[in-house]
N, C-alpha and C positions, 0 to 999 in steps of 0.2 A: 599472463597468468591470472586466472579468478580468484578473488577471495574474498569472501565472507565475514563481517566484522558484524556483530550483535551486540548492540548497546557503546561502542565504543566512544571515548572520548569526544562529545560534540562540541568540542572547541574548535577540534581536528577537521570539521565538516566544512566543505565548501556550499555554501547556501546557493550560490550566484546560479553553482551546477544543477540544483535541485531547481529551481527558477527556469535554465532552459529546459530540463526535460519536462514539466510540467508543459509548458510549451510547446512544445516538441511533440506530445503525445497528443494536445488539441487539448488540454485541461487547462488552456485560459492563462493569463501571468497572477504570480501569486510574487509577492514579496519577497527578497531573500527574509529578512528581519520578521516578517507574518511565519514564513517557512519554519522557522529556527525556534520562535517561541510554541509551534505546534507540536514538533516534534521534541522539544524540552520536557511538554506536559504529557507527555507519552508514555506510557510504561517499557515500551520493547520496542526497539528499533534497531533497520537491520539495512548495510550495507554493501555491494555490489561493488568491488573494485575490477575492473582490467588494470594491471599497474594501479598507475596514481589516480586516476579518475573514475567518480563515480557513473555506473551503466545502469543501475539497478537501487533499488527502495522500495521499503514499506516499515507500517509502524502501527504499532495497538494503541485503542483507547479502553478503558475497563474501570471495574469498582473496584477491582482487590480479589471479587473472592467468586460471581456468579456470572456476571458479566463481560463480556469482553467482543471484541470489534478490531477485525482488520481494517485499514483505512491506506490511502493514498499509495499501493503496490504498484509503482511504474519502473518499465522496463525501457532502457533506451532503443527506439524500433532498429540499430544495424545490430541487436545484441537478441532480438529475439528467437526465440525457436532453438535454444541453447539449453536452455533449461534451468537460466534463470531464475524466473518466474517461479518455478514450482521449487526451487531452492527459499528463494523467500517466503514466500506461503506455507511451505512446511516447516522451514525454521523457528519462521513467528509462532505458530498453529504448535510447536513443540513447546514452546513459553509458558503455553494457557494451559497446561494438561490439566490442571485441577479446576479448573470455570465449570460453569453447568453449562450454560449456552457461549458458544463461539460464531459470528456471525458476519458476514459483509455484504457489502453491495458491489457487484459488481458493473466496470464501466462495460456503457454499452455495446453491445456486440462480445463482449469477452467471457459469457457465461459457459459458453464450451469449454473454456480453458480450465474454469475450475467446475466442471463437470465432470473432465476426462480425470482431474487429479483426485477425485473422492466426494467433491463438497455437494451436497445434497439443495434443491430450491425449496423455499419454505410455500406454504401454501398462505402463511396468514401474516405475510410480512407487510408492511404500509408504511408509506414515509409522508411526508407535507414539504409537496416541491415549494420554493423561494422564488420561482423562477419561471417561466414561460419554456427555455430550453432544459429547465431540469423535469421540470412535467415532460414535454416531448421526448427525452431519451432516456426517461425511467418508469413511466407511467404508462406507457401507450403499448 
């Protein structure tokens, strides 16, 4: 059974799990403990259960009142094409209603995904890659 937890209890959160799907997905290993303080400092975070384990994530960052940013929406890949994905994106995306701008970056290659769901590409967005592979799969 699916089910949807928003904002719950992150005492509750298994970090280790967040740690392999980052992995899992090709997003590199991140810390359980880096995991945990990210999504503490989060305003909206949102959940993916099959039963007891987490399949699915994602979580906003924002100022309160104009701003706001989806960030880290990973699905575990035997879970996709369920509909997942567009469960967390619009649940988050239902959080923000009162923002002026809602905005993310998507990983590379998955801009279909939130093209088919509604999300619009901006023409005058820029970021400052860190990185040599973050220039190569967002810049290019």
């Amino acid at each position: 059974m699916t089910k949807l937890k928003i904002n719950p209890d992150l005492r509750q959160i298994n970090w280790e799990r967040l740690t392999e799907l980052f992995e899992t997905v090709g997003w590199g290993h991140r810390p359980a403990a880096d995991i945990e303080k990210a999504f503490r400092q989060s305003s909206y975070c949102c959940f993916i259960y099959e039963g007891e384990k987490i399949v699915g994530f994602g979580r906003t960052v924002d100022d309160g009142k104009y701003y706001a940013l989806l960030v880290d929406v990973v699905i575990d890949p035997d879970h996709e094409g369920k509909g997942l994905g567009t469960l967390i994106v619009n649940s988050l995306k239902d959080q923000l209603e009162s923002y002026t701008f809602i905005t993310l970056s998507a990983a590379p290659g998955k801009h279909g995904f939130y093209e088919k769901i509604g999300w619009k590409r901006q023409t005058s967005a820029f970021m400052f890659p860190v990185s040599e592979k973050q220039f190569e799969e967002h810049c290019r």
